[in-house]
C-alpha positions in Angstrom: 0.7 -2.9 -27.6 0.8 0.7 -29.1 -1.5 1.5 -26.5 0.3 0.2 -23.3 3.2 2.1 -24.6 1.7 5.3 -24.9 0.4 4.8 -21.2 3.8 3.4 -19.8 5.9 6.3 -21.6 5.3 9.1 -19.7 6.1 7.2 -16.6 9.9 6.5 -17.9 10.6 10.1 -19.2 9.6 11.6 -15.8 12.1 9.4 -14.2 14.9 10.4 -16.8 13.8 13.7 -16.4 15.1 13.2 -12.3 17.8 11.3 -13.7 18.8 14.4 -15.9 18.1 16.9 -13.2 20.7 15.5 -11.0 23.2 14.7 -13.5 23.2 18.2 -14.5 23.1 19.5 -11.0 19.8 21.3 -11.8 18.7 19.3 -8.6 21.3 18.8 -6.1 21.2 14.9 -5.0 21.9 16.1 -1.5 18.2 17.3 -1.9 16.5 13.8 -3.0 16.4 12.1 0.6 13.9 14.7 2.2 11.9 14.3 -1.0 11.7 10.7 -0.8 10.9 11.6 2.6 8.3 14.0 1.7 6.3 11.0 -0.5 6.9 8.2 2.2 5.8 10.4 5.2 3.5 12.8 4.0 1.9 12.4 0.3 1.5 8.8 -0.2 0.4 8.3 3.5 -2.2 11.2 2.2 -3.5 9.1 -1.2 -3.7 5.5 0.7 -5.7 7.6 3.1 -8.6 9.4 1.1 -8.6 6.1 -1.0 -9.3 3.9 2.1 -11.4 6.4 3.7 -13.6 7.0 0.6 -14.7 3.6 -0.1 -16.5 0.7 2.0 -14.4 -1.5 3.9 -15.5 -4.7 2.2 -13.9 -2.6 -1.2 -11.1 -1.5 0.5 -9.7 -4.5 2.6 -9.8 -7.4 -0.4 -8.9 -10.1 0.6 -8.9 -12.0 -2.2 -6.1 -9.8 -3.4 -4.3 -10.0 -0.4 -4.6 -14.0 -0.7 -3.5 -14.1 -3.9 -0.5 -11.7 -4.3 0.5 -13.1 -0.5 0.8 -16.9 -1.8 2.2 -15.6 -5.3 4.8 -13.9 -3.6 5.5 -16.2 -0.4 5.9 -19.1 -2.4 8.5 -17.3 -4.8 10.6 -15.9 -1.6 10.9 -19.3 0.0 12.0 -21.4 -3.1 14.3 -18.2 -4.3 16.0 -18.2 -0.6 16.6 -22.5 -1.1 17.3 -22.4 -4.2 20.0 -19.4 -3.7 21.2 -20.9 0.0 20.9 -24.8 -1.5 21.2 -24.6 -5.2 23.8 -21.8 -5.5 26.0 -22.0 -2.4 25.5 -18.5 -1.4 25.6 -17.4 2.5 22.8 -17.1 4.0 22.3 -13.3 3.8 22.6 -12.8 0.4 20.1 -15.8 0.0 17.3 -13.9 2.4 18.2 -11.0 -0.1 17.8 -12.8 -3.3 14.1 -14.1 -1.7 13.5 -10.4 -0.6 14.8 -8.3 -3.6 12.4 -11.2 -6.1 9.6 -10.6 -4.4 9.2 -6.7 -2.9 7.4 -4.6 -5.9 7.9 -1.0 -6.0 4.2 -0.6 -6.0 4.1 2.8 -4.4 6.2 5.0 -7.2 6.3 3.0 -10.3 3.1 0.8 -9.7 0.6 3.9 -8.6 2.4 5.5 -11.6 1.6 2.8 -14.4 -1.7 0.9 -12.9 -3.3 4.6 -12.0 -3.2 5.7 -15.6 -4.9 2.3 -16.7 -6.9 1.2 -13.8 -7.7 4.7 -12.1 -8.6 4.6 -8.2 -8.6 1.2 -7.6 -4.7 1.2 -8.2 -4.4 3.5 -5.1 -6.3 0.3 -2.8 -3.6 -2.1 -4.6 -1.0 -0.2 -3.3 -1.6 -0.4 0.3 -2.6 -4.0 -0.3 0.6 -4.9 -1.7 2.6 -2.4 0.8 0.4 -4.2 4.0 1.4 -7.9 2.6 5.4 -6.5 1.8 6.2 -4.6 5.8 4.1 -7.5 7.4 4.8 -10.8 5.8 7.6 -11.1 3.5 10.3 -8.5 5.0 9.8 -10.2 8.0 10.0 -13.5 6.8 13.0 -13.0 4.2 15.2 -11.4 7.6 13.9 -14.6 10.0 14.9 -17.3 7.6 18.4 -15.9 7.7 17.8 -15.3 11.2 16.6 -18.8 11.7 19.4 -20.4 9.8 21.6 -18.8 11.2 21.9 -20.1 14.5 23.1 -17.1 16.1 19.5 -17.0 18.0 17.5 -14.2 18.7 15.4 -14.1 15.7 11.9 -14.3 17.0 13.1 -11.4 19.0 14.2 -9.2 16.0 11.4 -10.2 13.8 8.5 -8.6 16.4 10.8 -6.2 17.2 11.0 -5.0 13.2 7.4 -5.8 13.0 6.4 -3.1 16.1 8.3 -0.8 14.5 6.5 -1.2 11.1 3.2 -0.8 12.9 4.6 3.0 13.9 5.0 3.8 10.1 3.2 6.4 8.4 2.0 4.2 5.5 0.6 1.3 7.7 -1.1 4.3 10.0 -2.5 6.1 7.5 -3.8 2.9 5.9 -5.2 1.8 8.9 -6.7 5.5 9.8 -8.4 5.2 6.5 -10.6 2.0 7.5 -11.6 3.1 10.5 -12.6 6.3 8.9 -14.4 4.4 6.4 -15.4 1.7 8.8 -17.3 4.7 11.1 -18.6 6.0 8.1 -16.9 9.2 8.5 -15.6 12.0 6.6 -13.0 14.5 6.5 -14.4 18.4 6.6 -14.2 19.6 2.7 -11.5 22.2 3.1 -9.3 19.6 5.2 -10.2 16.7 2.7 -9.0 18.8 -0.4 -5.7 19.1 1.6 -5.2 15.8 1.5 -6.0 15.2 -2.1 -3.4 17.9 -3.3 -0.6 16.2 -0.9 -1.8 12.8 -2.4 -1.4 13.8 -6.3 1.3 14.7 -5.7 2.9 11.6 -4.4 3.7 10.0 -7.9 5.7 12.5 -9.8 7.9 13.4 -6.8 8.0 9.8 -6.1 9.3 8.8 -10.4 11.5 12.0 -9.9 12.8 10.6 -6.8 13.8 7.0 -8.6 15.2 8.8 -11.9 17.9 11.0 -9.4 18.5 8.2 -7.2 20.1 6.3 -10.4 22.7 9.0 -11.0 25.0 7.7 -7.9 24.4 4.4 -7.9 27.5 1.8 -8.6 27.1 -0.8 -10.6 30.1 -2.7 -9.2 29.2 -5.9 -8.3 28.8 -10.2 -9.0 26.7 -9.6 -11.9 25.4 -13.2 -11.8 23.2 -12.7 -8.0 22.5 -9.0 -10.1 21.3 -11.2 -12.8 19.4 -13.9 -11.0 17.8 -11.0 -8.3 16.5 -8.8 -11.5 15.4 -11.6 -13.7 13.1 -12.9 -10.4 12.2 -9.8 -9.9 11.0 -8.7 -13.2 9.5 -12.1 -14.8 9.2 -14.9 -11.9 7.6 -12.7 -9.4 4.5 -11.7 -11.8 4.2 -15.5 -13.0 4.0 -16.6 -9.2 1.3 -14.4 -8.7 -0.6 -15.2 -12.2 -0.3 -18.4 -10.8 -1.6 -18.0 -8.0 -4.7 -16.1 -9.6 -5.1 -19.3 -11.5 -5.3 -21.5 -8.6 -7.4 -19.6 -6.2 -10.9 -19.3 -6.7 -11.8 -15.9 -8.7 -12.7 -12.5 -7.9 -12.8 -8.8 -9.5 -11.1 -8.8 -12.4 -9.3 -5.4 -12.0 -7.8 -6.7 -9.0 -6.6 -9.7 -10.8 -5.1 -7.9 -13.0 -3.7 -5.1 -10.8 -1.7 -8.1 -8.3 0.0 -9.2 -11.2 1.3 -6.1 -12.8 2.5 -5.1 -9.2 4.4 -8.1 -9.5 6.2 -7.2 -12.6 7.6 -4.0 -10.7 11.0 -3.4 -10.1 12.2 -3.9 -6.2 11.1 -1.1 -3.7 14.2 1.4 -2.8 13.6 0.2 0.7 15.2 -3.3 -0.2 18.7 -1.0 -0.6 17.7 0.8 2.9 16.9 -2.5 4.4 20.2 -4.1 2.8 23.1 -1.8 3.9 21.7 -3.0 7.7 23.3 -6.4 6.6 25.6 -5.8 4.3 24.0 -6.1 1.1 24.0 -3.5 -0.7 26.4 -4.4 -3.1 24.1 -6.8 -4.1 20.9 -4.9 -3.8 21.8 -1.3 -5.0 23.0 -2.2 -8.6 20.4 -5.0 -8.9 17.8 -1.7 -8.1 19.3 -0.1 -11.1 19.3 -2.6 -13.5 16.4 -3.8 -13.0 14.0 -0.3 -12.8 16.1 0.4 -16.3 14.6 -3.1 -18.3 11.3 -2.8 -16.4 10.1 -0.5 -19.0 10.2 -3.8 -21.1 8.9 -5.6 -18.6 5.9 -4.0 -17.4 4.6 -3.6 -20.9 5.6 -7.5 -22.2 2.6 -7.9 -18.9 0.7 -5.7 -20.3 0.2 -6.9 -23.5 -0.4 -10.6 -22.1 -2.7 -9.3 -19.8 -4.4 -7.3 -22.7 -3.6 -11.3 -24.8 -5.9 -12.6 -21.8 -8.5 -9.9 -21.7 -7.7 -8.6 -18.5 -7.5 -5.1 -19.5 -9.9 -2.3 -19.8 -11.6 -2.0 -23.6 -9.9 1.2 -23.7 -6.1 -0.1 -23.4 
């Protein structure tokens, strides 16, 4: 347990560093936006790249992984969206939000952060697994239920429409660019491939010191029971649905086994707050954000040490 704290650590005091930075005004928040866009556009576009690229296809695209955190995730969406529309008596859009902010990790910042420093480069090819199965199944799915439900019509329309324009982003380009470089057997000139190394490191400091300043104007006004219900999914159902769904499906490598459920135990992705104030959630989603990147410290590393419990984890953890 010592152990997965000592790896964890460093990945919370760079995000209170951000938080600290912008609190003081060292950093001025006004300045955070073009560096998130600077790791979503540029840098973590460059890692999923060389790591695709660099690696064999039948490596690269697992399927098995995609399989299992898909089902782990799907089922969790679907019976968060009932139980919230159903159970709860909440509208419909805060319902597709509940199914949405359970199941969307924030692989790319805090996952590369905390499964890099324990499971090295194959954290990189988790990310853009997770990231594939988050822009083209369950943000689709969580907006189309509501859609569906609904009855104002239109919704296969808006879901291919949101789902062309996911194919134009620079993450599902740059992971595709990568396994058709790998696929050609092709590589980068050396000068040019170094390029894209240094933009790549990069990607998860600016990315944790992104998060940490992000915190500093967030509100956390709001119904503190959905809050509740959407970080407790988050942080403790949504790796459970996926260890199940390990369990269930036949086995495979047992990094990536272990890699789809501590994804799963990440707090939600920021885009869940971009994709919210669209609807009208972001009451909702914003503070949930907050509260639940704060106790995933606790979370991550209760996974951890059950996944280190199962032997899942490398000798050295």
């Amino acid at each position: 347990m010592l152990q997965t704290l000592l790896l964890t650590t460093p990945v919370f005091i760079l995000m209170a560093i951000g938080y600290l930075a912008v609190r003081a005004d060292w950093v001025n928040a006004s300045a955070l936006p073009s560096l998130g866009s600077y790791v979503v556009k540029l840098a973590l576009p460059a890692l999923l790249f060389q790591s695709m690229a660099s690696r064999p296809v039948s490596e690269s695209l697992d399927l098995d992984y995609l399989r299992v955190y898909a089902l782990g995730s799907l089922v969790l969406l679907v019976s968060t969206f009932v139980f919230s529309w159903r159970g709860r008596g909440l509208d419909l859009w805060p319902s597709a939000f509940q199914g949405l902010g359970s199941t969307l990790a924030n692989s790319a910042f805090i996952g590369l952060a905390v499964a890099g420093k324990i499971f090295g480069s194959a954290a990189a090819v988790a990310v853009a697994l997770t990231m594939l199965v988050d822009l083209l199944l369950l943000i689709p799915l969580g907006l189309l239920l509501a859609d569906l439900f609904s009855g104002r019509g239109g919704a296969l329309k808006n879901t291919l429409s949101m789902l062309g324009r996911t194919l134009t982003n620079p993450l599902v380009l740059a992971i595709a660019a990568g396994l058709l470089m790998s696929l050609a057997e092709l590589r980068l000139p050396e000068a040019l491939d170094q390029v894209v190394g240094m933009m790549g490191r990069s990607a998860p400091a600016v990315a944790l010191f992104v998060i940490g300043g992000s915190l500093v104007n967030t509100s956390l006004k709001g119904q503190m029971t959905d809050i509740g219900q959407m970080t407790l999914f988050k942080l403790l159902l949504h790796p459970a649905a996926v260890a199940l769904a390990v369990w269930l499906l036949p086995p495979f490598d047992p990094v990536m086994q272990a890699i789809a459920i501590l994804m799963a135990a990440m707090p939600m992705a920021s885009v869940l707050s971009l994709i919210s104030q669209r609807y009208g959630q972001s009451a909702l989603c914003s503070p949930a954000l907050v509260v639940a990147t704060a106790l995933s410290f606790l979370s991550i590393n209760l996974v951890l040490w059950l996944l280190g419990l199962a032997g899942m984890l490398p000798l050295s953890v």
